[in-house]
N, C-alpha and C positions, 0 to 999 in steps of 0.2 A: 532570469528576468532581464529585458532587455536593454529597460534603464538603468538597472546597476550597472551595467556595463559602459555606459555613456560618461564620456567627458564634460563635464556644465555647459562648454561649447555646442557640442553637439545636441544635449539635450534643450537645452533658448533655443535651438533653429528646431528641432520637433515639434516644441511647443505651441510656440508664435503663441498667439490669444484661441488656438483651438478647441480647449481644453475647457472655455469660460462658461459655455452655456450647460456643461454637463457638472460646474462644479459650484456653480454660485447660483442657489436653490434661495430663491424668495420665501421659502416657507421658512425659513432660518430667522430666531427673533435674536434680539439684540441681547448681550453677554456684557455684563458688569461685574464689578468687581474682584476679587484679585484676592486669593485667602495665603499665597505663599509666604512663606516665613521673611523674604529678605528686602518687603514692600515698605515695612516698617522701622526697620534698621537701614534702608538704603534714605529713608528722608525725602525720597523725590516718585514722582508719579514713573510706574514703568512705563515704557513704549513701545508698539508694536509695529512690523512695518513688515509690509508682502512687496516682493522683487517681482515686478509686472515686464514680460517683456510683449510689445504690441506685435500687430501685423504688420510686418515692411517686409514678407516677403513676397515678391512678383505673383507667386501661387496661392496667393491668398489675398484675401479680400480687408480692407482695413477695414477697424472698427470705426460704426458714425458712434457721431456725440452721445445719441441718446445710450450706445450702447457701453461707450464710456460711464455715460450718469450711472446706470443702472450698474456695471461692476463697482464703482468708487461707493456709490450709495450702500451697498452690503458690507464692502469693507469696515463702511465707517461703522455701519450698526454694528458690527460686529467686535466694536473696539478698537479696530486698526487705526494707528492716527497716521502714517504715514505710506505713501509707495513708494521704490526704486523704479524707477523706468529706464530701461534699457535704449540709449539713443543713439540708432547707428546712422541717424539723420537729425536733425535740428530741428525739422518739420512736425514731428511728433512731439514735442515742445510747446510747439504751438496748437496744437488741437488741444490737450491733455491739461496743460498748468494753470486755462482758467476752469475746468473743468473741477480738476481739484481744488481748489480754492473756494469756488459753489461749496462744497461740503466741509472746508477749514482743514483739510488735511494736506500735509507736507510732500509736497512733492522734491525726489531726488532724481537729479540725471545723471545715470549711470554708463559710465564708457568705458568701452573695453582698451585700454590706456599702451602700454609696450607692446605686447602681441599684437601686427600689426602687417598682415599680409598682404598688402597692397601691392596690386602688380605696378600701375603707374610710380608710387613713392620707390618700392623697390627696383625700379629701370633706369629712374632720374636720379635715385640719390642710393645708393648700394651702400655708402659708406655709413648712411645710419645704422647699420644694421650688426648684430653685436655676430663676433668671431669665438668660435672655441677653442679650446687650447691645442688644437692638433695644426690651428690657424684657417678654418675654414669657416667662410662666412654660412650663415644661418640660413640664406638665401637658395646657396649652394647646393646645403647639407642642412632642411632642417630636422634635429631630433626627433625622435619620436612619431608626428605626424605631419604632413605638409603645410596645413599652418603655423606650425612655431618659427615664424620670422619674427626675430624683437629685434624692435629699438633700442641703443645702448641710452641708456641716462647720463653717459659721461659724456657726453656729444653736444657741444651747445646749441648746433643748429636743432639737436632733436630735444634742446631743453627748450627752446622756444618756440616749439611746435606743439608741444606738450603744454604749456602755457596760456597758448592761445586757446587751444582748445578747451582749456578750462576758463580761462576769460570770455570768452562767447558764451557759454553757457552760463556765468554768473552775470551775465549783463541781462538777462532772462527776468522781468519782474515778477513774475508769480512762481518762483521755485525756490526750496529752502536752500539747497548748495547743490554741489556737484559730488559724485561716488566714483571712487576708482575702481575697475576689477583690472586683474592682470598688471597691477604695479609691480614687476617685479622682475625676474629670471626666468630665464627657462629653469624648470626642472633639474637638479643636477641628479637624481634617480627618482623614483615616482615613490606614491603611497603605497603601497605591500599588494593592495586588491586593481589597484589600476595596472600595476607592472604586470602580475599575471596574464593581460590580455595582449599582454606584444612579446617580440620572440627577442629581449634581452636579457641580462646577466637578471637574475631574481635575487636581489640583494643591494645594498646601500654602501655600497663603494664607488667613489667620486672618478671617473673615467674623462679624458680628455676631450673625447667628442659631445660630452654632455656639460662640459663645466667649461662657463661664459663669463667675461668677456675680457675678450684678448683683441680688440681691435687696435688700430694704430693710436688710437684717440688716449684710451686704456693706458696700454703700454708708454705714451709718452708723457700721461700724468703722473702716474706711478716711479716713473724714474727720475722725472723730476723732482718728485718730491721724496723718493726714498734712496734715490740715487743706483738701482738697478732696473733692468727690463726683469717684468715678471715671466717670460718665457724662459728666462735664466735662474728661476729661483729652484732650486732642489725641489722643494715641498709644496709647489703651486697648490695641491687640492687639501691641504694643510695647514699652509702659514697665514698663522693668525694675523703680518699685517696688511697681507695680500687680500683676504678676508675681509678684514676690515676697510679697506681703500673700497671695495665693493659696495660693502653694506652703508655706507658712507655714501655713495652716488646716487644709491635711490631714495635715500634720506635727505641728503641737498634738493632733490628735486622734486621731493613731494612739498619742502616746504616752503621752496620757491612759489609752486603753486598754492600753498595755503596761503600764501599773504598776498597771490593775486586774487583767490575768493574774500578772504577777510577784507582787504578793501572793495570791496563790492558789497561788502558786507551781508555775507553767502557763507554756508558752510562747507566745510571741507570733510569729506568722511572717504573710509576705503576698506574693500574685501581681502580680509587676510588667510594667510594661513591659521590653522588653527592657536596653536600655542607660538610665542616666541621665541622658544628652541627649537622645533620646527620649522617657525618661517626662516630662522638665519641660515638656518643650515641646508636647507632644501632648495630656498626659491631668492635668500638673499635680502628678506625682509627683516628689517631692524626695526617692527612695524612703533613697537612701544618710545623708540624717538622721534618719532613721528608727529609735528604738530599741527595734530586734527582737533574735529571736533566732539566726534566720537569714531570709532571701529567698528568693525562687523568682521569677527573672527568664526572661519567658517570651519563647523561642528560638524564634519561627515565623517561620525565613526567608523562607517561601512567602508571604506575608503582607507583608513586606518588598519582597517582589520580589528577594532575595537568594539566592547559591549557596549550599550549605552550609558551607563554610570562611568563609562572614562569621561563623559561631556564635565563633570563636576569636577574634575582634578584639572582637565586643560582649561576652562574658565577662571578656577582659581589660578592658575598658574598666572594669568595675562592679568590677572586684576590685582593681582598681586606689584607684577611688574611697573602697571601702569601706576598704582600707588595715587589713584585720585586726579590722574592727571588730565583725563576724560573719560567718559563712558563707554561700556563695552559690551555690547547685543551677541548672542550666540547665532549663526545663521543654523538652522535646522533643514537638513534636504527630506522634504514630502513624499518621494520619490524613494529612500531609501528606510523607509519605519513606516511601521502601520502609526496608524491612526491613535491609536493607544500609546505606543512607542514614542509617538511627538510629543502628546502629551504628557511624558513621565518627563522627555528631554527639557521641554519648555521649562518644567518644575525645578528640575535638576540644575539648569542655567541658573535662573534667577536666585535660584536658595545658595549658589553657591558664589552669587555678587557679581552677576548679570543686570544689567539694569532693563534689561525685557529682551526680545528674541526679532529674528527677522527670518518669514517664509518663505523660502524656497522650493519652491516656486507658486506662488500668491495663487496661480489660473488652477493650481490642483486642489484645491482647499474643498471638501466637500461638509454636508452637512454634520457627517459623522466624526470629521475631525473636530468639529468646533463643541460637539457633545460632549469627545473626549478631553477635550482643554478645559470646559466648563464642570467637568466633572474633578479636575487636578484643582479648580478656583483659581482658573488664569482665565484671562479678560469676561 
């Protein structure tokens, strides 16, 4: 299957909105109520939200308004109270946010945040750009596949580019907040079913070309404050305080920008790794000190190499962590489970202290899915 195979990247640029006329069927009536067990013990209304990414590409045709109306209009029948929109321009913003608003549902703008392969940013400014531990910039050398150019979070000029970015979009009056994707690291080994598809080590051992950031920026924080360079430390892919100075950079600077949306008074939300033993150790994510407003911790068991009743143990695991501190959506990939399969996963979130789910990817949703959700007594 050729979408298992795909990286989320790859798969939003297949998609665009091509996928909408063959999946959002007007014979579909509206789906109420909610029989899961954890509707009732959570105390609050669950939530549902489909990740829409539009037409911006040159080979495609944007969507007009009406046909805006007419996907947001099913959603909403269908229970959805919110979208993620994907915004790789500003201008989409503005067609879409009074759009959804017409039908009272939340709009989020969704940006693809550190990954960030820009030939102009990467010619002008090189030193954003986070270094591996063999000391080769990401530019140079990126991992895995030619977009993995990230931005270091320890860089201040790349803290307040990342800022702004999210203050323009909270200055937006018809949108709930801003959504992060790719907050994070590169990769320092992949998920067990993505490694498979490239010709590396097949195994989860921390390698210096894979494990980031060592730029000068890095390095002379770190030694200020702990009084060595980390290229000097024995145990680089190891030491827990080298580790922690890390996980610590994308934590200051997620919640720099939460208190630029919170005064804007806007929300702050972000796509995680699945569990937070996972996100720390893979991609760098301390996602649980994180001050949002809610998460979206993304459930691709397939990707995992997992059944889908792992979804219940990694939800618990994060809601556990989070201990109350905000809410926590399981993202479900459409893509990688039938129809049936969603519908046990949706269950399985929520029963296990999910506060509701988010679809990945909204434009795939067919009539059959929402049979099978309504059959599990989800929305």
């Amino acid at each position: 299957n050729l979408v298992l195979n795909m990286k989320k990247r790859d798969f939003i640029q297949m998609l665009g909105a091509g996928a909408v006329g063959a999946a959002f069927s007007p014979s579909l009536v509206a789906l109420s109520g909610c029989k899961v067990t954890n509707r009732q013990s959570a105390g609050n209304k669950l939530r549902f939200w489909a990740d829409v990414p539009p037409n911006e590409s040159p080979k495609k045709t944007p969507k007009s308004d009406d046909e805006w109306r007419w996907m947001l209009s099913s959603l909403k029948n269908w229970g959805v109270d919110g979208i993620v929109l994907l915004c790789r321009t500003n201008s989409i913003v503005d067609q879409v946010a009074p759009i959804t608003r017409e039908f009272d549902m939340t709009l989020l703008t969704w940006i693809i945040s550190l990954e960030y392969p820009d030939p102009q940013t990467m010619k002008a400014h090189p030193d954003y750009y986070v270094v591996n531990g063999n000391g080769i910039s990401c530019i140079d050398k990126p991992p895995y596949i030619p977009d993995y150019r990230w931005l270091c979070p320890s860089n201040p000029e790349v803290q307040e580019f990342m800022i702004k970015r999210v203050s323009d979009l909270a200055d937006y009056e018809n949108i709930g907040g801003v959504h992060l994707d790719y907050m994070r690291y590169p990769d320092v080994y992949l998920q067990p079913n993505i490694r498979t598809q490239y010709d590396i080590p097949q195994d989860e051992v921390i390698r210096p070309e894979y494990d980031f950031c060592y730029c000068p920026v890095c390095r002379k924080l770190f030694k200020e404050k702990e009084g060595i360079d980390p290229m000097d430390l024995p145990d680089t892919s190891t030491n827990p305080v080298w580790k922690k100075f890390r996980l610590d950079s994308i934590t200051n600077l997620v919640n720099k920008m939460a208190d630029v949306a919170h005064s804007k008074k806007k929300t702050l939300s972000a796509s995680v790794f699945s569990t937070p033993t996972n996100a720390r150790a893979m991609v760098g994510q301390d996602w649980p000190s994180w001050n949002l407003d809610f998460i979206m911790a993304m459930m691709y068991n397939y990707y995992e190499d997992k059944p889908v009743d792992w979804i219940s143990s990694a939800i618990a695991e994060g809601v556990k962590e989070l201990n109350g501190k905000y809410p926590l959506y399981g993202v479900l990939h459409l893509a990688h489970l039938t129809p049936e399969e969603i519908a046990t996963a949706a269950r399985l979130a929520i029963n296990s202290g999910a506060s509701g789910v988010d679809f990945f990817i909204g434009n795939m949703f067919t009539e059959y899915h929402w049979k099978c959700l309504r059959k599990e007594g989800i929305l």
